[in-house]
C-alpha positions in Angstrom: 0.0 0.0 0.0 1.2 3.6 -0.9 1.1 6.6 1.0 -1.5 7.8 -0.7 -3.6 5.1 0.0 -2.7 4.6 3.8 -4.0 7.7 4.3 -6.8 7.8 2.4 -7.7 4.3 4.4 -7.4 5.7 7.6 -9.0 8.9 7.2 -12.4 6.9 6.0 -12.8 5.7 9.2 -15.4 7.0 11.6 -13.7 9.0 14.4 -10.2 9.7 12.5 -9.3 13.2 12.6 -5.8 14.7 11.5 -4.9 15.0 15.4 -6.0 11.1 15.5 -3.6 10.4 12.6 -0.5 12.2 14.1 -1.3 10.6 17.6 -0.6 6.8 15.4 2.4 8.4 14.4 4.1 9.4 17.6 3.5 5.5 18.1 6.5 5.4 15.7 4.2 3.6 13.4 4.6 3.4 9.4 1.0 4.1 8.9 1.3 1.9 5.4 1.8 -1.0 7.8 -1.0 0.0 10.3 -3.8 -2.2 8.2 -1.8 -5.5 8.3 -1.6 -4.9 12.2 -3.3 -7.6 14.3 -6.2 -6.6 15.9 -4.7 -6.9 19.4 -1.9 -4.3 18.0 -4.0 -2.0 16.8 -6.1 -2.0 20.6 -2.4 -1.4 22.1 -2.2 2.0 20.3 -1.2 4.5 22.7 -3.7 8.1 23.5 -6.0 6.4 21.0 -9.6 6.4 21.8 -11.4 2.9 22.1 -14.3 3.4 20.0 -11.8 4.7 17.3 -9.7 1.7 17.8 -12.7 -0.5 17.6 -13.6 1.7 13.9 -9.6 0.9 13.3 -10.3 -3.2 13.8 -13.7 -3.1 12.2 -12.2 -1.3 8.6 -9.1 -3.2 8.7 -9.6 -4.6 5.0 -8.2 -3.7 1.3 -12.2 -4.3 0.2 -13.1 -1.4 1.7 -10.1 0.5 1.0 -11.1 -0.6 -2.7 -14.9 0.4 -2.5 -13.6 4.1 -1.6 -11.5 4.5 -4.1 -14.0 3.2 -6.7 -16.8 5.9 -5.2 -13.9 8.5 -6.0 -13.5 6.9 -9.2 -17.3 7.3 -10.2 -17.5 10.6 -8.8 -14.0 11.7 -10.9 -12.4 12.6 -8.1 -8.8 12.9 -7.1 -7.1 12.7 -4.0 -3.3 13.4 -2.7 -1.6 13.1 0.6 0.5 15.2 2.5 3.5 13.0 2.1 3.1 13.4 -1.6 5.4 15.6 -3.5 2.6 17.4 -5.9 1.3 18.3 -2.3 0.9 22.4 -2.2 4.1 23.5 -0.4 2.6 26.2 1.1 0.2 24.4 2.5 2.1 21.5 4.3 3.6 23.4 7.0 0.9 25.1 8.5 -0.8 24.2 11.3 -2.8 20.7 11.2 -2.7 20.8 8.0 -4.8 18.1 6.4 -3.3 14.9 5.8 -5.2 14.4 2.6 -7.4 16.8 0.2 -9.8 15.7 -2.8 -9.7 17.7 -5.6 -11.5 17.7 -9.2 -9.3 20.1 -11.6 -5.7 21.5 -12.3 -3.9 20.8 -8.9 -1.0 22.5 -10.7 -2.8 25.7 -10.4 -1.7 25.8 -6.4 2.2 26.1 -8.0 1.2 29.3 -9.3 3.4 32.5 -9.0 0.2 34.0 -6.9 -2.9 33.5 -6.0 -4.9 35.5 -3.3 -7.9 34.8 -1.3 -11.1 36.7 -1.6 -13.3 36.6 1.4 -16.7 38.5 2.9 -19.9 38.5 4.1 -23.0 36.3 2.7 -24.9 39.1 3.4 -23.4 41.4 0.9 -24.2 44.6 -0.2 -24.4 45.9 -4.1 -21.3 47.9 -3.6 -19.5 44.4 -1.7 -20.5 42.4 -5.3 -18.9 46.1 -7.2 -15.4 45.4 -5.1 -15.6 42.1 -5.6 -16.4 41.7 -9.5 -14.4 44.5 -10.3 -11.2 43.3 -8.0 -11.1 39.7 -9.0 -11.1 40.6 -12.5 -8.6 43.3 -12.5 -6.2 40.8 -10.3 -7.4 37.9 -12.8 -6.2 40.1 -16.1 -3.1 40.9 -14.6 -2.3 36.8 -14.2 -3.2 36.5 -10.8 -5.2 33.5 -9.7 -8.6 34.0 -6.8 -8.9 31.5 -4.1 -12.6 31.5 -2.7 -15.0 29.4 -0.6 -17.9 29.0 -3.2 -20.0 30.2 -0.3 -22.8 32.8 -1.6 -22.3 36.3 -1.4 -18.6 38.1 -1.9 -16.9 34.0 -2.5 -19.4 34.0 -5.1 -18.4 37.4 -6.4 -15.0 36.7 -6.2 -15.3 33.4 -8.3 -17.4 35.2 -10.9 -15.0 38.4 -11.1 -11.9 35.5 -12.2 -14.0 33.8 -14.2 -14.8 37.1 -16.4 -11.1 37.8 -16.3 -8.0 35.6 -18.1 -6.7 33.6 -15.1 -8.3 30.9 -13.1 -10.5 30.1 -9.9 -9.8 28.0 -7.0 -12.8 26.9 -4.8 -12.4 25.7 -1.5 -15.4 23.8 0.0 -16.6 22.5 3.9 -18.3 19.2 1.7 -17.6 16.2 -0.2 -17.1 17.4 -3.7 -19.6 15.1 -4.8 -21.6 17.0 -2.5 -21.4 20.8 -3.3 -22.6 23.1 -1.4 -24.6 25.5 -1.2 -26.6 23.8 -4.0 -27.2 27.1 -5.8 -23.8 27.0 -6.2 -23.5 23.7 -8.5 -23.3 25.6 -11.8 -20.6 28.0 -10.7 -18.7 25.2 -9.3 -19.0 23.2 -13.0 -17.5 26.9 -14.5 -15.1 26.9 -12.4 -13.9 23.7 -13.6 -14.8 24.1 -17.6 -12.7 27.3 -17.4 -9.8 25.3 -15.8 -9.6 26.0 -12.3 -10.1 23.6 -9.2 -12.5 22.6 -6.4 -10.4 21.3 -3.3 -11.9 20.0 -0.5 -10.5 18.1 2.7 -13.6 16.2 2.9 -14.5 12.5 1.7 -17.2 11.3 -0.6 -20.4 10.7 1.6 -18.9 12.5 4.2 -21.3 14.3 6.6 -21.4 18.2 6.5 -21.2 19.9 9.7 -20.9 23.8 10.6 -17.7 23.1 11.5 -16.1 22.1 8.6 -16.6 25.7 6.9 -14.6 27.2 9.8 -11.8 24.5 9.6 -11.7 24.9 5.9 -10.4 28.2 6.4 -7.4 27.3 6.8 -6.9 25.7 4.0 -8.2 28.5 1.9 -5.4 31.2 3.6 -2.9 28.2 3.8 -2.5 27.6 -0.4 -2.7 32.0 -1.0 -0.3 34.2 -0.8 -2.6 36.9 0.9 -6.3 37.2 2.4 -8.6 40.2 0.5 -11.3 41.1 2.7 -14.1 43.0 0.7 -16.9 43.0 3.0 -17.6 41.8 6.6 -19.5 42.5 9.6 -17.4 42.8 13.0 -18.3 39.1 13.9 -18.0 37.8 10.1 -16.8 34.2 9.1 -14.4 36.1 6.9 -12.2 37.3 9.9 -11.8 33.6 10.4 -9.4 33.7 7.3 -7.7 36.3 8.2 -6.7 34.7 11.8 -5.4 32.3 9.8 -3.8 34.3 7.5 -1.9 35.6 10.0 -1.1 33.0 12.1 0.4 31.6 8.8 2.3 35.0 8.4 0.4 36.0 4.9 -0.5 39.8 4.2 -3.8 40.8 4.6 -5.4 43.5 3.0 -9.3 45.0 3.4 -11.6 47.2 1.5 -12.8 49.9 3.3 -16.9 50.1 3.2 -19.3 52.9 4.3 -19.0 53.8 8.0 -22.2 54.0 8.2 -22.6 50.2 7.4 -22.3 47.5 9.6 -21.0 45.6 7.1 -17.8 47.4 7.2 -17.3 47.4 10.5 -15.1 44.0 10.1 -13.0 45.4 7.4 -12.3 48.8 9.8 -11.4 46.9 12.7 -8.5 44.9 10.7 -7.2 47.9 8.8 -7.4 49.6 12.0 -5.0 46.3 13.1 -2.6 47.0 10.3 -4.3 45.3 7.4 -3.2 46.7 4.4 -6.6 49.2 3.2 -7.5 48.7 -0.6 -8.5 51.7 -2.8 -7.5 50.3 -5.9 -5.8 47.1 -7.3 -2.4 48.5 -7.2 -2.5 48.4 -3.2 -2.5 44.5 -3.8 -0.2 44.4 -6.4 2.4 47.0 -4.6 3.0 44.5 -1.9 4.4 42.0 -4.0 6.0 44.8 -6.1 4.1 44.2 -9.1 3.0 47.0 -11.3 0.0 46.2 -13.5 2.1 49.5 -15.9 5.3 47.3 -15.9 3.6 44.3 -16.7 1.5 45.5 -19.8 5.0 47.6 -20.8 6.8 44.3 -20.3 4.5 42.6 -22.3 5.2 44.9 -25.4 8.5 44.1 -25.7 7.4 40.6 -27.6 5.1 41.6 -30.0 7.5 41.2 -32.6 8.2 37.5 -32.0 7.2 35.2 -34.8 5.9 31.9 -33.6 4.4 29.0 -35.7 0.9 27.6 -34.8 2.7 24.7 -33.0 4.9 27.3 -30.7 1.7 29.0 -29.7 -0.1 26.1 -29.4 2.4 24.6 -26.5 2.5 28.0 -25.4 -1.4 28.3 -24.8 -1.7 24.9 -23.2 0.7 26.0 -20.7 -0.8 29.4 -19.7 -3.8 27.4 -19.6 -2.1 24.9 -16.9 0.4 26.9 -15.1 2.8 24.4 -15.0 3.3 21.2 -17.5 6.1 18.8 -18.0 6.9 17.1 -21.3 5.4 14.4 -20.9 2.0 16.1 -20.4 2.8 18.6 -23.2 2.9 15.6 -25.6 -0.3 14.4 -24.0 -2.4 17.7 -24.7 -1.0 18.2 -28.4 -0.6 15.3 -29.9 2.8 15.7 -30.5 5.8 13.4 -31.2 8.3 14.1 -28.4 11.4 14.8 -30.4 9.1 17.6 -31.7 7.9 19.1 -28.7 11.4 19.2 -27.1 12.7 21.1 -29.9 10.0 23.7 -29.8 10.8 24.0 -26.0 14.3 24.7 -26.2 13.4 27.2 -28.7 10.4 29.2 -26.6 12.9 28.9 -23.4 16.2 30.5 -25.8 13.4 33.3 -26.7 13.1 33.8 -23.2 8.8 32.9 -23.1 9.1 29.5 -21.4 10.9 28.9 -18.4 12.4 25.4 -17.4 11.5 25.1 -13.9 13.4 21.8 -12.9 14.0 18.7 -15.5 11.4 19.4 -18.4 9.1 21.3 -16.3 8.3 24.5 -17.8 6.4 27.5 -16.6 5.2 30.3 -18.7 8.0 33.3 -18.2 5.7 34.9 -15.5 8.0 34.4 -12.5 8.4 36.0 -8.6 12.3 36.0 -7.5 12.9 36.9 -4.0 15.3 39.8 -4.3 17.2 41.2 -0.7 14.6 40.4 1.0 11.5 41.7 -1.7 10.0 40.6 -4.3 10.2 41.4 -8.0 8.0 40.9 -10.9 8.9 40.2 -15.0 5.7 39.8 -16.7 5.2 38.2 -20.5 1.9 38.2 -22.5 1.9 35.3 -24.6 -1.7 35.8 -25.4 -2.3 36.0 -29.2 -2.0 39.8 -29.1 1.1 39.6 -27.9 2.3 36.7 -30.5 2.0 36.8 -34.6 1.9 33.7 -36.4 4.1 33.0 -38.9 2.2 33.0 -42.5 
């Protein structure tokens, strides 16, 4: 059994929580040996609950390790572990961070140069949905992907706002993903996925839905960002959840100021108030990761002289599309021999448009370099205005 697997086994079972999973591990167990434990092993588990060990004994079988795994199957859904190395980096090191997530969509999209959160009330107001339409999309032109809860009201926003832009949408849901909720939702959600973008969720298929799980999946949501927008929320809103987390997880935080007047603003006062970074337009986002929406349209200009044949673009497109692709997956998506798809690499990365992030893994040339102690940005449109086609 892989690692993978193990977990997904073990965090099936009734009872088993991530704190229940690193409790078996301070037994100095290898938790892919745990289900070919005898049953009188399993009961001598150390700061274990019994009823949990008794779910442990009851579950200890491949068969129904192989009836989950085919409900994920039918359902098209994915699943990865912590352990595993397409695992979001950002994500593994925070605190209890879960030991698996199910996903439907480009996982790849959480190995992105940026992408913020976008959080609020449910209860939002007609200048909330303004700010957060008009702020998603501005972000999403620029290249910059929006994380969001698919809750309604400013998540829903949020989602919509990237969707209208060029980038993508990252959902994060409190259900099974065979399960989405809220239900009005459901459409959005299948968007989100046509357009290329992901739902992530920590929770299984058939899995029950408590209250709870919205306010633990908050963590996951500021865990794979690189920052927390607040648009809208009341003084004791959900949204100031995330930014606890954010925090805690040392990620900036910005809000957008509301009318004082408004008790839906009185969230977003108190944390500006607490140093959150206020928002009157996009570049206040983009400033603290010293990007200028200017320098990357300038940038941007400099290659729209490059002549490219429709199989350069082609490569190119399925890569912006992706975020990140290695050959092998290149070939997959075009069709392409791989003696021919190499050879248009090492051309697009000698013209300075594809990047080679490790052995033939490229990235478009859209890239964040930590620079004494900042950050800089180099920005490349390889959208079709910014690439002619050889006749």
């Amino acid at each position: 059994m892989n690692i993978n697997d193990a977990y997904l086994w073990l965090k099936s079972i009734s009872g088993v929580t991530n704190n229940t999973i690193e409790q078996i591990e301070l037994n100095n167990i290898d938790i892919k040996e745990l289900i070919n434990f005898s049953n009188s092993d399993i009961h001598n588990l150390k700061n274990i609950n019994t009823n949990i060990k008794e779910n442990i004994v009851k579950y200890k079988s491949l068969t129904y390790l192989d009836k989950i795994k085919e409900n994920l199957y039918k359902n098209s859904i994915e699943y990865i572990s912590i352990c595993d190395e397409k695992y979001p980096s950002h994500l593994k090191n925070i605190h209890n961070a879960p030991k698996i997530l199910f996903y439907k969509g480009n996982l790849n999209l959480l190995k992105h140069n940026i992408n913020l959160a976008m959080v609020g009330s449910r209860k939002c107001t007609p200048y909330g949905i303004n700010c957060a339409k008009s702020i998603s999309k501005k972000l999403s032109d620029i290249g910059i992907n929006i994380i969001s809860g698919l809750a309604i009201g400013i998540d829903t926003y949020s989602h919509i706002g990237c969707l209208e832009g060029k980038s993508k949408t990252i959902a994060v849901i409190g259900s099974p993903i065979d399960n989405v909720l809220p239900k009005r939702n459901i459409k959005l959600s299948e968007k989100i996925l046509d357009n290329g973008g992901l739902i992530l969720s920590e929770y299984n298929v058939g899995e029950a839905v408590y209250p709870s799980n919205y306010v633990y999946r908050n963590r996951i949501l500021s865990g794979i960002s690189d920052g927390v927008i607040v648009i809208e929320a009341a003084k004791k809103s959900g949204a100031l959840i995330t930014v606890d987390y954010a925090l805690e997880q040392g990620k900036n935080v910005f809000s957008v100021p509301g009318n004082i007047n408004s008790c839906m603003s009185e969230g977003c006062h108190k944390i500006i108030k607490e140093g959150a970074t206020l928002v009157h337009n996009v570049e206040d986002i983009l400033n603290e990761y010293n990007i200028s929406e200017y320098s990357y349209i300038e940038n941007s200009k400099k290659y729209d002289n490059i002549k490219l044949n429709e199989k350069s673009i082609e490569i190119l497109e399925i890569i912006k599309d992706n975020g990140i692709l290695n050959i092998d997956e290149i070939c997959d998506n075009t069709k392409m021999e791989v003696k021919y798809v190499n050879s248009i690499l090492n051309e697009l990365v000698l013209k300075d448009l594809l990047i080679e992030i490790n052995n033939q893994v490229y990235s478009l040339n859209i890239y964040i370099n930590t620079i004494s102690g900042g950050v800089s940005f180099n920005g490349k449109d390889i959208g079709h205005s910014g690439i002619s086609c050889k006749s």
